[in-house]
C-alpha positions, -999 to 999 in steps of 0.1 A, spaced: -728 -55 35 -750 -73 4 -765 -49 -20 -791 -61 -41 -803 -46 -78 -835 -33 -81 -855 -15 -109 -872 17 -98 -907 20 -118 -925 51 -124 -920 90 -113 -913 115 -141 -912 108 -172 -876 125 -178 -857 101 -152 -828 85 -175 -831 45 -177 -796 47 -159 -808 58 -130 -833 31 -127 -812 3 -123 -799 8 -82 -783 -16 -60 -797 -13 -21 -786 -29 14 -824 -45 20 -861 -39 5 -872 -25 35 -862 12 34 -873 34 8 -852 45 -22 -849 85 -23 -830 101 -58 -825 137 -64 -840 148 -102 -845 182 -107 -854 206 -77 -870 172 -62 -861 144 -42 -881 110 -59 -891 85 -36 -900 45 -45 -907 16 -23 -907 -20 -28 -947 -33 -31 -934 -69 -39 -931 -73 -76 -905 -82 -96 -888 -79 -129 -870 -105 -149 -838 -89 -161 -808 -111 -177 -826 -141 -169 -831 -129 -126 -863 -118 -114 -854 -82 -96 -869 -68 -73 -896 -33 -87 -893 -4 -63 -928 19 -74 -926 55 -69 -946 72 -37 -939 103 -31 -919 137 -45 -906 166 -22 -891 191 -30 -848 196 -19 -842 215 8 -827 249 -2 
C-alpha cells in the first residue's frame, strides 16, 4: 500500500511539530490523533505545502472529541 506525507495544520496549540508530519494511505479519509483526553481530527481541503522542495499535501483540523473512557 502507498503512504503519502502530509502536514496537519491547526488544533491546539501544544501539538509537538513531530506529530505534524504523518504519512496516510489516500486524502480521502480523515486523520484522527490522540493529544491529551481528546482525539484531533484534520481533513484534507486541498492545499498544499512545499517542504524539501515537494508540495505536501495540508490536512486542516475539524473537529475534537473527547476519548472514550
Amino acid at each position: 500500500m502507498t503512504s503519502v506525507r502530509v502536514v496537519l495544520s491547526g488544533g491546539p496549540d501544544g501539538l509537538p511539530a513531530s506529530e505534524r508530519l504523518r504519512e496516510v494511505t489516500d486524502l480521502v479519509n480523515k486523520v484522527k490523533i490522540p493529544f491529551a483526553s481528546w482525539h484531533e481530527h484534520f481533513e484534507y481541503r486541498g492545499g498544499d505545502l512545499e517542504i524539501d522542495g515537494e508540495p505536501v499535501p495540508v490536512f486542516e483540523w475539524c473537529d475534537r472529541t473527547r476519548v472514550a473512557e
